[in-house]
VOSEFI-749123 format. One record per residue (C-alpha): residue number from 1; z, y, x; residue in one letter; chain. Coordinates in steps of 0.2 Angstrom, whole numbers. Layout:
REC num     z     y     x residuo cadena
REC NUM     Z     Y     X       A      A
...
! end
This chain:
REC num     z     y     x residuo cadena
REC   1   -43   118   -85       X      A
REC   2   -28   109   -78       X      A
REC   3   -25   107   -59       X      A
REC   4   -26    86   -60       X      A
REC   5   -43    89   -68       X      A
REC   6   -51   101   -56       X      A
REC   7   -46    89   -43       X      A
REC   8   -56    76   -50       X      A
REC   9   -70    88   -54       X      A
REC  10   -69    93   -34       X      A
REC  11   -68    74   -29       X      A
REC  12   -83    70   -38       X      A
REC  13   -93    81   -27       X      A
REC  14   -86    76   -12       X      A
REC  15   -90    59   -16       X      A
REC  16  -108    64   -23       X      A
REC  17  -109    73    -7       X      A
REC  18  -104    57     3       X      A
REC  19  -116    45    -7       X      A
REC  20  -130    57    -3       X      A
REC  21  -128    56    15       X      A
REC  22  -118    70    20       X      A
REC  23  -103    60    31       X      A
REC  24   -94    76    34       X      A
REC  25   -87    79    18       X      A
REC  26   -80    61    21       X      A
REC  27   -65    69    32       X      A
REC  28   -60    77    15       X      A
REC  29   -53    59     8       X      A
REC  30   -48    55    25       X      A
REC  31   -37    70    25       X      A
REC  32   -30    66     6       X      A
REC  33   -27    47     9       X      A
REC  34   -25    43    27       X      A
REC  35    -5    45    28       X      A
REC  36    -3    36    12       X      A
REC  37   -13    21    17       X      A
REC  38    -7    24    36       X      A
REC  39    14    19    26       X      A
REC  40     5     7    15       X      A
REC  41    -2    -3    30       X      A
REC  42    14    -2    42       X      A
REC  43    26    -8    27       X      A
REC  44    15   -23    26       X      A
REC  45    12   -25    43       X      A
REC  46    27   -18    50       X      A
REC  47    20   -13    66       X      A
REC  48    13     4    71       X      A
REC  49     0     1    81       X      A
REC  50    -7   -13    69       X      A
REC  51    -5    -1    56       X      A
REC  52   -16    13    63       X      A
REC  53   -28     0    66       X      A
REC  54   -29    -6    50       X      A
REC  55   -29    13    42       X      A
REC  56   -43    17    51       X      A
REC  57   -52     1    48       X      A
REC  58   -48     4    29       X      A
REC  59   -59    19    31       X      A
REC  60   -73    13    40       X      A
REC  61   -74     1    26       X      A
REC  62   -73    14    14       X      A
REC  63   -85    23    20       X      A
REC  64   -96     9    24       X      A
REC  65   -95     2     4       X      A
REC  66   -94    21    -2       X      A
REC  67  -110    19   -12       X      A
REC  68  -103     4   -21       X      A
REC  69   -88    13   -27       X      A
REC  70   -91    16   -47       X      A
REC  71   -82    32   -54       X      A
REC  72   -73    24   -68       X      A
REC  73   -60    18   -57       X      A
REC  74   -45    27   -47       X      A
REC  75   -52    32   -30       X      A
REC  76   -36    31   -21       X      A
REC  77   -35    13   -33       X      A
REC  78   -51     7   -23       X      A
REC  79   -44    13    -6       X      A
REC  80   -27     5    -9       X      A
REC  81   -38   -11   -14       X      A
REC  82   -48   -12     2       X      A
REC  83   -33    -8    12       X      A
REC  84   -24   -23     3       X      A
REC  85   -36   -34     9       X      A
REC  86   -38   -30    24       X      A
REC  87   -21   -30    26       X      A
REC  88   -19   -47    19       X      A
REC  89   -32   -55    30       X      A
REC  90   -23   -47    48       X      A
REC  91    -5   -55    38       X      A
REC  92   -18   -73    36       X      A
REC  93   -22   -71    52       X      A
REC  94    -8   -67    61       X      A
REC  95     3   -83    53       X      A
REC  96   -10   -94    61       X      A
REC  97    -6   -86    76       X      A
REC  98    14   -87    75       X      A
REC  99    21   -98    65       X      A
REC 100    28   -83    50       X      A
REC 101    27   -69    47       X      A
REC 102    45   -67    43       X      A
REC 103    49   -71    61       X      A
REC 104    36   -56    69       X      A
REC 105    50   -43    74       X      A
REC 106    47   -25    73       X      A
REC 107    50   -15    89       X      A
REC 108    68    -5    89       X      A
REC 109    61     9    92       X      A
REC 110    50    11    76       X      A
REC 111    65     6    66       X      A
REC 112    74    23    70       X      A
REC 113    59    35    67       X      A
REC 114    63    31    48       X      A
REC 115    80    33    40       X      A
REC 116    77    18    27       X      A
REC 117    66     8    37       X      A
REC 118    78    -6    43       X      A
REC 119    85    -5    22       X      A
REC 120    66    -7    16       X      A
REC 121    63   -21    30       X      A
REC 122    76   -31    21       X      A
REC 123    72   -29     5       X      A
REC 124    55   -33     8       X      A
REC 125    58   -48    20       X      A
REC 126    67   -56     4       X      A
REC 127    49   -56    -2       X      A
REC 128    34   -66    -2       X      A
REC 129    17   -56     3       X      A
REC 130    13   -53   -18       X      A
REC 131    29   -45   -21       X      A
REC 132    29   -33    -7       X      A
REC 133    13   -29   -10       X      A
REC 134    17   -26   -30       X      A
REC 135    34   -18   -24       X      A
REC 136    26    -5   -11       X      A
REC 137    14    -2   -23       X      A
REC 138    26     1   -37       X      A
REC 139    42    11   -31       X      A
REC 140    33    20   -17       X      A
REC 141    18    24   -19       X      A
REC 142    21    24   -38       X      A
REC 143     5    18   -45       X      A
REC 144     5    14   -66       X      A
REC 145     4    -6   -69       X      A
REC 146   -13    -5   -72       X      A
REC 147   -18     4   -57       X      A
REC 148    -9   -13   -50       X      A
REC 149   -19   -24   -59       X      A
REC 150   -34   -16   -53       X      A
REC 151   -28   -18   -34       X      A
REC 152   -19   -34   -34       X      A
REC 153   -35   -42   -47       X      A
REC 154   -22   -48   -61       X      A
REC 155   -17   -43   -78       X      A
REC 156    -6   -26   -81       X      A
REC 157     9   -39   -89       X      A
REC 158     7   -51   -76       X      A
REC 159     9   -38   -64       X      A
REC 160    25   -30   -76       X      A
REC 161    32   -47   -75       X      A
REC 162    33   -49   -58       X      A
REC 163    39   -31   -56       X      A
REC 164    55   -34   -67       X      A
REC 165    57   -50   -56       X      A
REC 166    55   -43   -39       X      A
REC 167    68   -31   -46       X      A
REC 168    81   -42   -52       X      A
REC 169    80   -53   -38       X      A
REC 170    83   -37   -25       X      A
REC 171    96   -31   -36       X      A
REC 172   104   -49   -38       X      A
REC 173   105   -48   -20       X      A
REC 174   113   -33   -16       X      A
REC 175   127   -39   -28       X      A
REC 176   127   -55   -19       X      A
REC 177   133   -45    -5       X      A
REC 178   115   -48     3       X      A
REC 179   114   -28     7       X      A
REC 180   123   -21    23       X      A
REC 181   119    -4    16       X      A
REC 182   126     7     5       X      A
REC 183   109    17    -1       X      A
REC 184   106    12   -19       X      A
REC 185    88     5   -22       X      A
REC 186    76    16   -29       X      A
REC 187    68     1   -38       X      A
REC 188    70     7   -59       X      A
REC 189    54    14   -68       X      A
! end
């Protein structure tokens, strides 16, 4: 029996375990998604404390709709999917409150605990909220088209399509002269 298998053998009984009542065995997927989702939620938020916020609501909604999860899908699929729209409706709401979202600046000081953080903030600001979400979801957390699809509620070659032009349009940019950095972009798959 291969590793990947066992895992999904030992996270089908921590989720029976969860269904069934027993809350404590919910720190398990905490533990095994909660810096993924935490990064997910701060490249789209780009603030930390939002992004904290939004984590740990992502998980209370997990846990909350945990009994409606169906095993055929991708667990971390289903948590990426609640995190987007959660996500989403802070980003919704937040443009009501300021005019864009493009002009919410991130504090200095975040921008220097990460080495590509200000790269990634210009890529990603030359973006609508689809494409980063597509583009996050893609090159750095490195989900398969279809896991996408499932997240994003579109078709696999929908979500390819605009893949290949979130790519050419950052890559047309950067010869453009549009980057001010000299990192290449980890964007081919």
């Amino acid at each position: 029996m291969n590793n990947s298998h066992q895992k999904d053998i030992d996270m089908k009984l921590i989720l029976d375990k969860i269904q069934l009542g027993d809350k404590r065995s919910y720190s398990i997927i905490i533990d095994r998604y909660q810096r993924q989702i935490y990064l997910y939620c701060y490249y789209l938020l780009r603030n930390q404390e939002e992004a904290e916020d939004a984590t740990q609501d992502t998980f209370i909604k997990v846990l909350v709709n945990i009994n409606g999860f169906i095993n055929t899908n991708s667990l971390s699929a289903w948590i990426y999917k609640i995190a987007k729209n959660h996500c989403t409706d802070l980003i919704k709401k937040k443009n009501k409150e300021h005019k864009s979202f493009i002009e919410y600046q991130v504090n200095q000081q975040q921008e220097q605990k990460y080495i590509y953080t200000e790269f990634i903030h210009d890529c990603l600001d030359k973006l609508n909220l689809e494409e980063r979400q597509i583009l996050l979801l893609r090159s750095l957390e490195e989900y398969s088209y279809d896991e996408i699809a499932f997240i994003m509620e579109l078709k696999p070659t929908t979500i390819r399509k605009k893949y290949e032009r979130i790519r050419k349009k950052l890559i047309l940019e950067k010869e453009q002269g549009g980057g001010k950095h000299e990192q290449s972009y980890r964007f081919g798959r």
